[in-house]
C-alpha positions in Angstrom: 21.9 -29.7 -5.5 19.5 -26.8 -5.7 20.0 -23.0 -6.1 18.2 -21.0 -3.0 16.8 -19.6 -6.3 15.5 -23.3 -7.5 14.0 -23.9 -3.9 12.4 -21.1 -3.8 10.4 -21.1 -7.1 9.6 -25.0 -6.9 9.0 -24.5 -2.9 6.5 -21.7 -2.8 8.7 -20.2 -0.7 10.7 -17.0 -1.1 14.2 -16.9 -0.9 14.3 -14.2 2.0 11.8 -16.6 3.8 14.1 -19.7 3.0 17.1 -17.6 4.5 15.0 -17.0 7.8 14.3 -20.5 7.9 18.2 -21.6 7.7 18.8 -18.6 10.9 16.2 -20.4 12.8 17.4 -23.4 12.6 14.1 -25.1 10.3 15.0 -26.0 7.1 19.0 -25.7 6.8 20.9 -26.0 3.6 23.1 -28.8 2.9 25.8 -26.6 1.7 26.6 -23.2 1.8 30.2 -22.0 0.0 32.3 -20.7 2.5 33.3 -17.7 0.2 30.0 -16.5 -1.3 27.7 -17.4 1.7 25.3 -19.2 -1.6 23.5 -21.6 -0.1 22.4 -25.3 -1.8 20.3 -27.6 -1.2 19.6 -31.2 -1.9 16.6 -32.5 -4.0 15.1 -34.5 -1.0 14.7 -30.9 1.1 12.2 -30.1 -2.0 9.6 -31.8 0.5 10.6 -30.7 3.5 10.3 -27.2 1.9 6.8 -27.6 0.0 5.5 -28.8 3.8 7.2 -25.7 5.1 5.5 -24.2 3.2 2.1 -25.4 3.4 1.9 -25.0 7.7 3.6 -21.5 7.3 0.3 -20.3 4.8 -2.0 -22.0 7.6 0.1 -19.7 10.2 1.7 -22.5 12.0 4.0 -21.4 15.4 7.7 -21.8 14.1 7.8 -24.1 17.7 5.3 -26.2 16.5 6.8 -26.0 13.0 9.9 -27.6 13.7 8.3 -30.5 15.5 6.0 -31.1 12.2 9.5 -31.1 10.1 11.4 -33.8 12.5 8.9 -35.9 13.0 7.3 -35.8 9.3 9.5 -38.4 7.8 8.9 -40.7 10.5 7.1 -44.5 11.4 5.0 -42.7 13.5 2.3 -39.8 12.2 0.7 -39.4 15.9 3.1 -36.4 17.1 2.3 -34.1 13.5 -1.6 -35.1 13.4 -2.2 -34.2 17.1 0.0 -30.9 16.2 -2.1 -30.3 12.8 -5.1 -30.7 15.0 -4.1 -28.7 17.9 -3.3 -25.7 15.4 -6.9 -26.2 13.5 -8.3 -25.7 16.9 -6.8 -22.8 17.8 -7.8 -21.0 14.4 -11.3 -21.8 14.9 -11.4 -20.4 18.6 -9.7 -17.1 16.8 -11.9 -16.8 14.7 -14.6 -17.5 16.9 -13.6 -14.5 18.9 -12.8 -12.1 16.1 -16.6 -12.7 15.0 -17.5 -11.8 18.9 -15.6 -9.0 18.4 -16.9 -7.8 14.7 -20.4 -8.4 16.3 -19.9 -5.8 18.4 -17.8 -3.3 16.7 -20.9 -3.8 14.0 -23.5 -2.6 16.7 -21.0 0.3 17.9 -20.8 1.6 13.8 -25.2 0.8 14.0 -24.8 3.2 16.5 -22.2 5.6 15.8 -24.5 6.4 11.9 -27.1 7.2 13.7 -26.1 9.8 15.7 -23.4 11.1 12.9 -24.4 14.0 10.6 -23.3 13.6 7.1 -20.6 16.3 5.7 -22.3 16.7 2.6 -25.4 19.6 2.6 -27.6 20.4 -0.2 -26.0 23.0 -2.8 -22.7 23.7 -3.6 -21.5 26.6 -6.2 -17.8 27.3 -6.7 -15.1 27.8 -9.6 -11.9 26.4 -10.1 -8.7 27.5 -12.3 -9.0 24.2 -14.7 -5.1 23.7 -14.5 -5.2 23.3 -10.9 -8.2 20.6 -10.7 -6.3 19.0 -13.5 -2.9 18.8 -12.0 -4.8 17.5 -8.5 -6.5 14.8 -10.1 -3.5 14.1 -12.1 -1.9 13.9 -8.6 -4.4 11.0 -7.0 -5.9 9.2 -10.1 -2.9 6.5 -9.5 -4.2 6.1 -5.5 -7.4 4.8 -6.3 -9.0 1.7 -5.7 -10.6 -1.0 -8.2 -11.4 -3.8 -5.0 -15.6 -4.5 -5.7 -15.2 -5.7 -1.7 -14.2 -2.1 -0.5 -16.4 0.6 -2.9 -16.2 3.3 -0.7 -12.4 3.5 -2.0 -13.6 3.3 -5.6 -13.5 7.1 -6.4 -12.3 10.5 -5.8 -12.9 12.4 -2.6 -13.4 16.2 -2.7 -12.9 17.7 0.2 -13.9 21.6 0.5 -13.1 23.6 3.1 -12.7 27.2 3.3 -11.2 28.2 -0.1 -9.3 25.0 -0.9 -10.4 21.8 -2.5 -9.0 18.7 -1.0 -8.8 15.9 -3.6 -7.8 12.4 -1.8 -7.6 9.0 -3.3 -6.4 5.6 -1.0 -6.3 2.4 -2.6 -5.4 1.1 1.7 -1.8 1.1 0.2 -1.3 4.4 -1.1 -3.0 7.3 -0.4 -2.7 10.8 -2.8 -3.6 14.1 -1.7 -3.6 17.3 -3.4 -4.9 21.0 -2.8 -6.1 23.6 -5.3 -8.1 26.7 -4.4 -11.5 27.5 -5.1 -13.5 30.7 -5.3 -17.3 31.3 -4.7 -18.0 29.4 -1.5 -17.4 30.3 2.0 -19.8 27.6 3.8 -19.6 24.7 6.2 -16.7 21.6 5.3 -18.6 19.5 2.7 -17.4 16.2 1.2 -18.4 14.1 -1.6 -16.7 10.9 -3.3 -16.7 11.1 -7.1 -16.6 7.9 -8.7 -13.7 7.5 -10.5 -15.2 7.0 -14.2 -16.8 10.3 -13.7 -13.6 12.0 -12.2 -11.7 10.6 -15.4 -14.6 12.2 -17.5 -14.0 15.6 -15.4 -10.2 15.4 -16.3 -10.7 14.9 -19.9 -13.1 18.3 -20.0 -9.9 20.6 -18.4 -8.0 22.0 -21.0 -6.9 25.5 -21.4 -6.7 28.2 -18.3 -10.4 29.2 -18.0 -12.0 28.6 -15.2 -14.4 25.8 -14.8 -17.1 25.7 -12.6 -18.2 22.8 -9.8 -21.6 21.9 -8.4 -23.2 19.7 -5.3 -26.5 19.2 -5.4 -27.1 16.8 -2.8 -26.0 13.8 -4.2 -25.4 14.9 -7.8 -21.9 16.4 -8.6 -20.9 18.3 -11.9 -18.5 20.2 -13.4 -19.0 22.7 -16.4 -15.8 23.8 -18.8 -18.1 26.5 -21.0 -20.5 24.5 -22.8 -19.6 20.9 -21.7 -19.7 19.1 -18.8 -19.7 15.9 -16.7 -22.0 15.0 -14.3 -23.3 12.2 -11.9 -24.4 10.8 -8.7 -21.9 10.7 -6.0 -20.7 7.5 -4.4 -23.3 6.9 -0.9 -20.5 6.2 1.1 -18.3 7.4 3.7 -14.6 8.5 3.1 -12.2 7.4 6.3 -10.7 10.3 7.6 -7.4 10.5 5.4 -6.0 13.0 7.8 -5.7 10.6 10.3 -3.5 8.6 7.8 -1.4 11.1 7.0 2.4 11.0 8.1 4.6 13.0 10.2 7.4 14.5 8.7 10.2 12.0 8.5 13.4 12.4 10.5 15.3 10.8 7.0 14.5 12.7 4.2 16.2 12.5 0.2 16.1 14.8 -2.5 16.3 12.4 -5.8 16.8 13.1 -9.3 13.4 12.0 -10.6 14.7 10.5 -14.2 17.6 9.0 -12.4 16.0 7.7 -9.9 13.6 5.8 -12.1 16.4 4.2 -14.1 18.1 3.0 -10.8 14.5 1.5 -9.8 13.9 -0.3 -13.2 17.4 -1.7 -13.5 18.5 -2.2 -9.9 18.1 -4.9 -7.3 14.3 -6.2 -6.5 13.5 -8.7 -4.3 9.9 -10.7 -5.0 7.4 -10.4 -2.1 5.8 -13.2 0.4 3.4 -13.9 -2.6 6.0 -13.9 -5.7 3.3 -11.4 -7.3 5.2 -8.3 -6.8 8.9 -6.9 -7.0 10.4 -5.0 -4.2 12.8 -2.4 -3.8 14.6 -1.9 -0.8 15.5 1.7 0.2 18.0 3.3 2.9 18.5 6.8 3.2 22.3 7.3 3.6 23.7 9.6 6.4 24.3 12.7 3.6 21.0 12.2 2.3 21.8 10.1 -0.2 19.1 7.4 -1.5 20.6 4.2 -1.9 18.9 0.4 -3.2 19.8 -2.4 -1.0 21.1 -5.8 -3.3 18.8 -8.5 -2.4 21.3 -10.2 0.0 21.7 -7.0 2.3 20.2 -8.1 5.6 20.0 -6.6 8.7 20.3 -3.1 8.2 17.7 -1.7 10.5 17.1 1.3 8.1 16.5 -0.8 5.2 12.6 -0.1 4.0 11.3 -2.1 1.5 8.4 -0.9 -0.9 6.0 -1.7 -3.9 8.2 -1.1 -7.2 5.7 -0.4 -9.4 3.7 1.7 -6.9 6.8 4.0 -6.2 7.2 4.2 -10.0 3.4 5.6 -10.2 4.2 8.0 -7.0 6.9 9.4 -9.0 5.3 9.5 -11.9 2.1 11.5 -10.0 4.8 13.8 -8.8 4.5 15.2 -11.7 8.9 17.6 -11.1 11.6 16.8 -12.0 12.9 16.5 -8.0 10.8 15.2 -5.6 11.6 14.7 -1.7 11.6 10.9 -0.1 10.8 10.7 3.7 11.4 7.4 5.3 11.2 7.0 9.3 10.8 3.2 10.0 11.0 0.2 8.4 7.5 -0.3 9.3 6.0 3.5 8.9 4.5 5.1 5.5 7.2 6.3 2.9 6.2 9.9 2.2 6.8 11.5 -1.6 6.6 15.3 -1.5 7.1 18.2 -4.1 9.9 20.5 -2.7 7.6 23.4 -4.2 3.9 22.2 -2.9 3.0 20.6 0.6 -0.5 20.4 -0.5 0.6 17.5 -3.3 2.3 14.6 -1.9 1.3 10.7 -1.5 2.0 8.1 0.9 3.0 4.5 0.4 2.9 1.8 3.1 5.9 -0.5 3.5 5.8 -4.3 2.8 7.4 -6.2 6.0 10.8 -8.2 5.1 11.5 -11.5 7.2 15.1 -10.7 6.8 
């Protein structure tokens, strides 16, 4: 007999996927102990499961899944290959349609940049208290991409405005923002992306309190701390507008004890994702406010939120206080990590769906 553990690392599949495959009747244990709720299975499932697993990555309907699993093992292959077939042709006619569809959301941006006027304008002069762009970028560094596929994510967005600098980084699963004020410039709302090589060099330059002074010269960004600086072309891209991303306050909300906090992370219950690249940890927000990680076998909880571990770890860690604030509001809507002393530095992680 196998674990749920063994099936699931010689399967492919994860255990919380296994368990929604037992509930819907698919792929059903041959034992499970009446006093635990374990459940076993026998060696010849092992199959069953690796071909679960193979139509569930092609995204197989779990109707036409089951008829693939009954009629597998049998004399006659005509049922599953006409199934196999009709699925392969509905994946082409999807994604004959999505193309349609990119075609002409493609023409829409063609014509949407051409009648758009670009944020950025030709000179920029303003100064800076050098703790407060160093705490900012501290704030966001973690939020930023590395994807080659998506390099308008690959840096740093400043965003000035008034007297305040906006500093925003998004890798599409976290988003950081942070706010420091500036002095010097009382023009139009300008924003450029720094690449983030050159926004590490910037951070390395501000030590002491002195103010340090920041330039835009059309595409050219740099920042002087007395006699040094760093300097460099700005990324030619567009940065999506992060304040549509941003959450509403959250209706559950959790003061933790940072340092604890990040012991009961690292040592408590994770679950693996769909993948098996990344661990989980399952959050609830308890009715006194209390943060609480959900064991692995905790299903159905309808407040349960599952996030990136390591990602929370870095939010935390970005907080930068010894007490930070936890918003949740769905299972499926952004967890929200804010300073109790500082709405303008907080940072958003998206959830990752559970099956369970």
């Amino acid at each position: 007999m196998r674990s749920i553990g063994e099936m699931a690392r010689d399967s492919g599949l994860g255990v919380s996927a296994l368990r929604f495959y037992d509930r819907a009747g698919v792929l059903v244990p041959a034992w499970v102990d009446p006093v635990s709720g374990y459940r076993w299975y026998e060696p010849g499932q092992l199959e069953e499961a690796r071909l679960l697993a193979r139509v569930r990555r092609a995204g197989m309907p779990l109707a036409d899944i089951r008829l693939v699993l009954a009629s597998w093992s049998g004399t006659d292959t005509d049922l599953v290959r006409k199934l196999l077939t009709a699925h392969l042709r509905r994946l082409e006619l999807g994604l004959s349609d999505a193309r349609n569809e990119f075609s002409a959301l493609r023409a829409l941006l063609d014509q949407r940049e051409n009648l758009m006027t670009s944020l950025r304008v030709a000179t920029v002069r303003l100064t800076i208290a050098a703790p407060d762009l160093a705490a900012a970028l501290d704030t966001v560094r973690f939020a930023a991409s590395n994807d080659p596929e998506l390099p308008m994510l690959g840096g740093v967005l400043f965003d000035i405005e008034g007297a305040n600098l906006h500093v925003v980084a998004t890798d599409r699963y976290r988003l950081a923002v942070a706010t420091a004020a500036v002095d010097g410039y009382d023009g139009s709302r300008v924003q450029v992306i720094v690449p983030t090589p050159l926004a590490d060099a910037m951070r390395a330059l501000l030590h002491g309190g002195d103010p340090v002074r920041l330039s835009l010269d059309d595409d050219r960004v740099t920042l002087e701390a007395g006699d040094r600086q760093a300097a460099g072309r700005c990324l030619d891209h567009d940065f999506p507008d992060y304040r549509r991303l941003l959450p509403q306050t959250g209706d559950r909300r959790a003061l933790v004890e940072v340092a604890d906090f990040r012991e009961a992370l690292e040592t408590g219950p994770v679950r693996r994702d769909e993948t098996g690249t990344h661990d989980l940890s399952v959050l609830r927000v308890t009715d006194d406010g209390t943060v609480v990680l959900c064991p692995d076998g905790d299903a159905g909880d309808p407040d349960r939120v599952a996030v990136n571990r390591e990602f929370l770890l870095d939010a935390l860690a970005a907080g930068a206080r010894d007490r930070l604030v936890l918003e949740l509001t769905a299972p499926t809507a952004p967890i929200a990590i804010r300073r109790p002393d500082d709405e303008g530095g907080f940072s958003i992680l998206m959830p990752v769906r559970l099956e369970d």
